[in-house]
Structures are given as structure tokens and as C-alpha cells.
N, C-alpha and C positions, 0 to 999 in steps of 0.2 A: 842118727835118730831125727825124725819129721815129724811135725805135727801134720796127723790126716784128718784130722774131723771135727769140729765145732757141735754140740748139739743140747738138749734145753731137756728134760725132763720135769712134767709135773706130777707132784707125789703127794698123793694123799692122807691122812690121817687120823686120830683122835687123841688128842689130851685130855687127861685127866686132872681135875680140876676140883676144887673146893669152892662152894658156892660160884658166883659172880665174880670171873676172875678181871674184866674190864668194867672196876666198879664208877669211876669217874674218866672225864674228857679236858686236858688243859685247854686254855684259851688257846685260839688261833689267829693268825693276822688276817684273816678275813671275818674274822666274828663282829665285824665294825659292820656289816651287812645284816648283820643277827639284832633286835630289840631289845630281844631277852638274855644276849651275852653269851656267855658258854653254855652249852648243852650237852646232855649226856650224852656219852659214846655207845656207837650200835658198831658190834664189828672192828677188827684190827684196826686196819686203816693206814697199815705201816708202811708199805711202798716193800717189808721184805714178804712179809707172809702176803702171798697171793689173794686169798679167803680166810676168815678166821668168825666162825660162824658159835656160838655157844646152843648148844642143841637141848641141853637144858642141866641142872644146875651142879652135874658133876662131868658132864664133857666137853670140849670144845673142840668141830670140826674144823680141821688147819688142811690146805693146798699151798703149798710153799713149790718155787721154781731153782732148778737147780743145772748150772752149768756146769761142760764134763769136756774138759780138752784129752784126745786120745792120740795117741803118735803111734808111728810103723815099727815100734819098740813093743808096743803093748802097756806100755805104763801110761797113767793118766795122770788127771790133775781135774780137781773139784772146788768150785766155789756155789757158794748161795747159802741162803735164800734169797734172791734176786726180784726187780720187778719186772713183767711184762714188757715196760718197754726197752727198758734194759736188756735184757734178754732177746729181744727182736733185734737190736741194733747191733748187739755181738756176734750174729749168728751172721745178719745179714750182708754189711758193713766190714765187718771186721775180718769174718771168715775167709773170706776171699785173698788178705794179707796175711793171714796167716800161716793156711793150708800149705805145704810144701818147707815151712822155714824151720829154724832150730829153735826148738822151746827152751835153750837154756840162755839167748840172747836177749834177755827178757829190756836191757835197754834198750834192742834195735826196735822190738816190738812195743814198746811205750811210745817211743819217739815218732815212728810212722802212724800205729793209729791216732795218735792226737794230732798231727797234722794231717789227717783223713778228716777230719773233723770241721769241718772248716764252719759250719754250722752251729757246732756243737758241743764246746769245748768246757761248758757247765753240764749241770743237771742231766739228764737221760744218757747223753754220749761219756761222761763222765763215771758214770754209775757203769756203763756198759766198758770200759777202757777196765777201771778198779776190778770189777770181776774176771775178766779176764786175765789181769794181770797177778788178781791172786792167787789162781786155777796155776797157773804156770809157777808160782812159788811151792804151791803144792807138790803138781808134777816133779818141781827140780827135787825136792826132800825128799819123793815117796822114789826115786830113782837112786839116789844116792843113800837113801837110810836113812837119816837124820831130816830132825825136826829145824824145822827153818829157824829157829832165834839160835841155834847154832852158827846156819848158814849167812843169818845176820850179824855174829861177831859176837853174840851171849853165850850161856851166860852170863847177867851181871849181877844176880841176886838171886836166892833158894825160892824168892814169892815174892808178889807183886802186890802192894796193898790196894784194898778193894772199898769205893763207897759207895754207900747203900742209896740205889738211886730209887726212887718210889714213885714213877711215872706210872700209872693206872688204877690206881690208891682215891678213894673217897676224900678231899680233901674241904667237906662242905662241915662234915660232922667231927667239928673237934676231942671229943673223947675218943672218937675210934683215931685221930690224926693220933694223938699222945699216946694208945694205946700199940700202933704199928710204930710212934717212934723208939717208944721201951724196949720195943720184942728185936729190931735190930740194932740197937743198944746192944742187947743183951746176949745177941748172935754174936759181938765181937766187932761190930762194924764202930768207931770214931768219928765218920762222917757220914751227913745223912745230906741228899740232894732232896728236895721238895719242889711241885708245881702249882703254879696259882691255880685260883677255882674260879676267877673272874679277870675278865679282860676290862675296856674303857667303854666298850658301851653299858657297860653294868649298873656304870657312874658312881654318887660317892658312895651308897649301901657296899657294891662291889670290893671297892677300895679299902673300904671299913676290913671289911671280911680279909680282903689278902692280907690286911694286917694284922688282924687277930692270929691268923694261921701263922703269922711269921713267928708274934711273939707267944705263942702256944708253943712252938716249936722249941724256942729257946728256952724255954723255963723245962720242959723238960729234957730235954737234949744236956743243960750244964754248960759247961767250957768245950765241949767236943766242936766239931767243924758243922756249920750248917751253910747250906749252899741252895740259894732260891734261881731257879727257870724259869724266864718269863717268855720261853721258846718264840722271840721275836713278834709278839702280838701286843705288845704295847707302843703309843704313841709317845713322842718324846714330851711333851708337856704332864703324862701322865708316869712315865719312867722317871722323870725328874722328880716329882713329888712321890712317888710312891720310896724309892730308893732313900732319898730324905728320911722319911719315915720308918723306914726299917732299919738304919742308920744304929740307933740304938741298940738293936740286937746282934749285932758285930757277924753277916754273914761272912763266912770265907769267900764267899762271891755272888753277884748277881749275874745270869746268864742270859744271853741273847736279850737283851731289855728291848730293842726295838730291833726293825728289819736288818740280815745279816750284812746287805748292803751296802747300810748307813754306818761306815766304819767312824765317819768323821763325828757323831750322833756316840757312840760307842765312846771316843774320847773326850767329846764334852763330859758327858754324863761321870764319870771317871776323876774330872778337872775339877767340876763342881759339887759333887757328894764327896770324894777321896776312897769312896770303896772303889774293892778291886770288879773288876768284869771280865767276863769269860764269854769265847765265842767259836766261833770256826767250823761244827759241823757241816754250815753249809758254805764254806769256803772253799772253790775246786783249784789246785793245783798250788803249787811255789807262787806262780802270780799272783793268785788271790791272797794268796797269806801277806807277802811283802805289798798289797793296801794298804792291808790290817797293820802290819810293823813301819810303815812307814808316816802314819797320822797317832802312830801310839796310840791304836784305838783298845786292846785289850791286854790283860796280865796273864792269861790262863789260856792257853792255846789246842782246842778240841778237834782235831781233826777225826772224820769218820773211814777208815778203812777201806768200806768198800764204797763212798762217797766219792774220797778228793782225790784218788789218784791211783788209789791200791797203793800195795807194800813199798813198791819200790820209791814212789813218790812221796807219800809219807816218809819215808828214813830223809830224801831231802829238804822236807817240807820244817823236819824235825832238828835239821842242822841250822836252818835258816834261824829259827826259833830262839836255836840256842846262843847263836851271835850276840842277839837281843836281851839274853840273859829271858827267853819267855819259859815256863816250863809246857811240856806238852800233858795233857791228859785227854787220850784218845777216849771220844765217845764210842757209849758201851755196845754197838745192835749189833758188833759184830766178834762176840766173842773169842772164839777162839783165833781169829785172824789176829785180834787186836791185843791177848797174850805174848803169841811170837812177837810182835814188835816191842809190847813192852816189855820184857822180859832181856831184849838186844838191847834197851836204852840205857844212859846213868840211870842210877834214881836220882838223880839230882834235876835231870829232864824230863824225865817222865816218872815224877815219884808216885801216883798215883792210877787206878782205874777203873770205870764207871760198872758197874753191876746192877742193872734192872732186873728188879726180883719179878714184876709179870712179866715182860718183852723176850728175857733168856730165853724161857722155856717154851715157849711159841718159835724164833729162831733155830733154836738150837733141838728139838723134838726128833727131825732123823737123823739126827746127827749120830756116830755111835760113841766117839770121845766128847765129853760136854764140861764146861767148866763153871763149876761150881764153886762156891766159897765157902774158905776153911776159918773158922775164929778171922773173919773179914782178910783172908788174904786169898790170893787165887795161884795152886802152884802149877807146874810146868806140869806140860800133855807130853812124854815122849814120847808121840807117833810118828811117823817119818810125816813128812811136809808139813802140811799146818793141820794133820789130825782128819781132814775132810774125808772121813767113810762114811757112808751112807747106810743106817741100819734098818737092815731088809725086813726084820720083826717087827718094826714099826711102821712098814710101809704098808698101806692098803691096797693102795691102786697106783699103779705108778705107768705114765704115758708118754714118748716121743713129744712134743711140740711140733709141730707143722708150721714153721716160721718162714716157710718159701716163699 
């Protein structure tokens, strides 16, 4: 069996939606450009959904891109929602290494495209390597039957516990904060992730305000987990004091406080508050993690799926971790990809995993197996590979990509 084809489909949609499903915008590390700070969000903007357009106040038009490795067998292998230039680089780049080889050699195929790379061994080439590599974890399940946290050596547990992450959530207006934290409360979720509303140029009003949201959150949250995102848009003079400050309300962690970068910045901030921190979705490969573990810059280790490396890379990324005694809690955008893996871990490495209640269902929309959460646990998809069918009922319009 060969891989013959590389190719990209974009695929059209509608979601169905209750009111304004992208009610707020977290701070970004460019909002230091901004006067007025954070602003509200127009549109996705996620790198996976291509277009994500609200047409008005119960639809949202979704274009999401989807890779499809096909071999001389007939069996394939599917990943995405991917981005454009991700997608370009797989097709163009990568194709050409690939075409003719065995998709079950998924190390020979990791280790050549990333030394193909020579430019490109973060972001876009990165993005483009993980997709493809989890197309082919695909392929090897949907050939052999079984769902790949099999193939990964799970499983280890009946369900994988799930926290309630709340990225696109209004988080200006504190009664509706306390009233979405009750309601997944109440779904069964123990941990709730929250995003600030204001970054540092907002200044001290801003800061006021991130703090009220932290300690609103706690009073009504209780003793359960609360875990604050400051998705790397804060400055370290302002991470320091804001962290300080929130101190009192005992998060399980504070995330990406400033750029994913500044690992050394990650350890002070750690050394000098004593809360824990958490990082790593924009960490690409083993390399970049052994920064992060070697300036003891974080306690909680997020790798993204189809970010650092794809599957294969992740399960290494996941062993290095665990030397360290870090636990892994893969970040959520890629659902079902990132089930099979955790599902193959201890739970003592991976006891945990991220569930965004707006981002799911925009990712995950043509998907036809989708995972959703049970009294906040997410159980196993036995579809063969990692579940990637594409459901045709959902599809509107669906086109070839012309990436020549």
C-alpha cells in the first residue's frame, strides 16, 4: 500500500446557533497597539475554521479546510479543520515526500518532513507536518479497524475528565459570568477555565475589572478548580501584579501570562507568586518543550495536537513531560484527535481535558463522530482511526483547493 494523493477540500456550512455565539474577544499580545484594549470580536479568527461569518442571530456561516491522504489501497486518512497556509504547505511541500511511500511509517514520514523544513520548524510548517501526521494516524485505524488510542496502547480509563473552558463567553458583564458559571456547574463540569476581558493597555480600570471577574468567579465556583488564560497578552510587570492579586482566590492555574517564548518570564512569575502556570500550546516539537523543562518555566503542560507536532510527536512530547513529573493537559481545538491521545495516557499524565463549549461545535460541525460531554466526562468514539468522517448532510458546498 502507497500513498497517491495529497488534497485540501473546502467545505461549506451552517450552524445553528442561539443568539450571538462569539459574545466576547480575549486580550491579545498585540492589543498593546490598541488604546482602547480589548475589543470585540467580529468573526472566528481561529486559524482552524477558514470563515466563520454569523449571518444573523440563529446561524453561523462556517468554511472550514480539510486534508485527505488517499493511497493505491483505497483507504484514506482525514484531518482538519486546518488553516490556509497550513494546508498550502502540506500539499505543496510535503506532497511530493510523500507520494509513492508507506503511510504506515508514520516515523520515517515525521522525521523527513521536519527536516524539509529547514525554514519552518514552528508555526505554519508545523501546523502543516501535525496535520498530516494525524491524516495518516487516521488512515492506519480506518485500515486496520480500530480506533487509534488503541493503536496508541489505551485504553487506560472508561472517560477522560473534561473542563469547562469558556473562551467566547461575555466576560464584561458579571451576572451573566456567575450565571454561565452555575449552568456548567450544574452540567457536571468541577473545573471551569475563564479569559480575561482586558489586557495592559486598558491600565488600572482594566485590571480592576480582571480582578473582579477572577473573584466573582470564585465565590461562585466554591472549592471546585478555576483556571484563568491570560493567552500570553500580558506584560511581565503586569502578570506580576495581576497574579499577586488573584493569589487569594487559589486558581488551579494561571495560563500563558505573558509570551509563550519568554519561558524564563514563566519561571519567575512561578518563583515569585508560588501559583502554578500553565503553557505550551504554542510550543512546537520535544525541543520547544525541553526550554519550557529545563528553566522550570511551567507545572501544567498543554500541548496542541494538531499545533506541536501531531500525534506521534505529542505521545514524545508527553514522555519527556512525564520525567519532569509535568502533567500533560492537551489543549482542546482539536477534539477528537486529542481524545485518542488522552485516552492512551495514565491519568496521572494526562488527568485532564480542555472542552470549549463555543470553538467545539464550529471545529467539529462536519465532522460525523463529535465529542461531546457527558456529566463533564468525554467517552471514547469507537470509529476506526481518530473517527475523521466527513458528514455529507452537513455539507453545503464542498470544493477541491487548487494549491498548485
Amino acid at each position: 500500500m502507497k500513498i497517491d494523493r495529497l488534497r485540501v477540500r473546502r467545505l461549506t456550512g451552517t450552524l445553528e446557533v442561539e443568539g450571538v455565539h462569539w459574545e466576547g474577544r480575549a486580550p491579545q499580545p498585540s492589543d498593546g497597539y490598541r488604546s482602547e484594549g480589548a475589543v470585540p470580536v467580529g468573526g472566528v479568527g481561529t486559524g482552524y475554521v477558514e470563515r466563520g461569518v454569523q449571518v444573523d442571530g440563529r446561524h453561523l456561516r462556517l468554511e472550514s479546510l480539510f486534508l485527505e491522504i488517499t493511497t493505491d489501497a483505497g483507504v484514506g486518512g482525514v484531518a482538519g479543520p486546518i488553516s490556509l497556509p497550513a494546508a498550502w504547505l502540506a500539499v505543496r511541500q510535503l506532497s511530493p515526500l510523500l507520494v509513492g511511500s508507506d503511510p504506515f511509517a508514520t516515523e520515517r514520514t515525521w522525521d523527513l518532513a521536519y527536516r524539509s523544513f529547514v525554514h519552518g520548524r514552528q508555526g505554519d510548517g508545523m501546523l502543516a507536518l501535525s496535520a498530516v501526521d494525524c491524516a495518516l494516524w487516521d488512515l492506519k485505524g480506518k485500515f486496520l479497524g480500530l480506533p487509534c488510542y488503541r493503536l496508541l496502547g489505551g485504553p487506560t480509563r472508561d472517560a477522560v475528565p473534561a473542563y469547562a473552558s469558556m473562551y467566547g463567553f461575555d466576560v464584561t458583564d458579571l451576572g451573566r459570568v456567575r450565571e454561565r458559571a452555575r449552568w456548567a456547574k450544574e452540567a457536571g463540569f468541577t473545573a471551569q477555565k475563564w479569559f480575561l476581558a482586558y489586557g495592559p493597555s486598558a491600565g488600572a480600570p482594566g485590571m480592576a475589572g480582571n480582578v473582579a471577574l477572577v473573584r466573582a468567579l470564585r465565590e461562585e465556583l466554591g472549592d471546585d478548580d478555576l483556571m484563568i488564560d491570560a493567552w500570553g497578552a500580558l506584560d511581565p510587570p503586569y502578570a506580576l501584579e495581576f497574579v499577586r492579586r488573584i493569589a487569594e482566590y487559589r486558581p488551579r492555574w494561571i495560563e500563558q501570562p505573558v509570551l509563550p517564548e519568554q519561558g524564563r518570564l514563566y519561571a519567575e512569575i512561578r518563583r515569585r507568586t508560588g501559583l502554578p502556570v500553565a503553557g505550551g500550546e504554542h510550543t512546537y516539537t520535544r525541543w520547544g518543550l525541553v526550554q519550557l523543562l529545563d528553566v522550570q518555566a511551567i507545572d501544567v503542560f498543554q500541548p496542541d495536537i494538531y499545533w506541536s507536532g501531531g500525534i506521534s510527536e505529542v505521545v514524545k512530547m508527553a514522555a519527556l513531560a512525564s520525567v519532569r513529573g509535568v502533567p500533560v493537559v492537551p489543549h482542546g481545538t482539536t477534539p477528537l484527535a486529542t481524545l485518542h491521545f488522552s485516552l492512551a495516557q495514565p491519568p496521572g499524565g494526562a488527568p485532564v481535558q480542555e472542552h470549549l463549549f463555543k470553538f467545539s461545535p464550529t471545529v467539529q460541525f462536519f465532522s460525523k463522530h463529535r465529542v461531546e460531554p457527558v456529566s463533564g466526562r468525554l467517552l471514547p468514539i469507537d470509529a476506526a482511526g481518530l473517527g475523521m468522517e466527513l458528514d455529507e448532510d452537513r455539507i453545503e458546498r464542498a470544493i477541491e483547493v487548487d494549491l498548485s
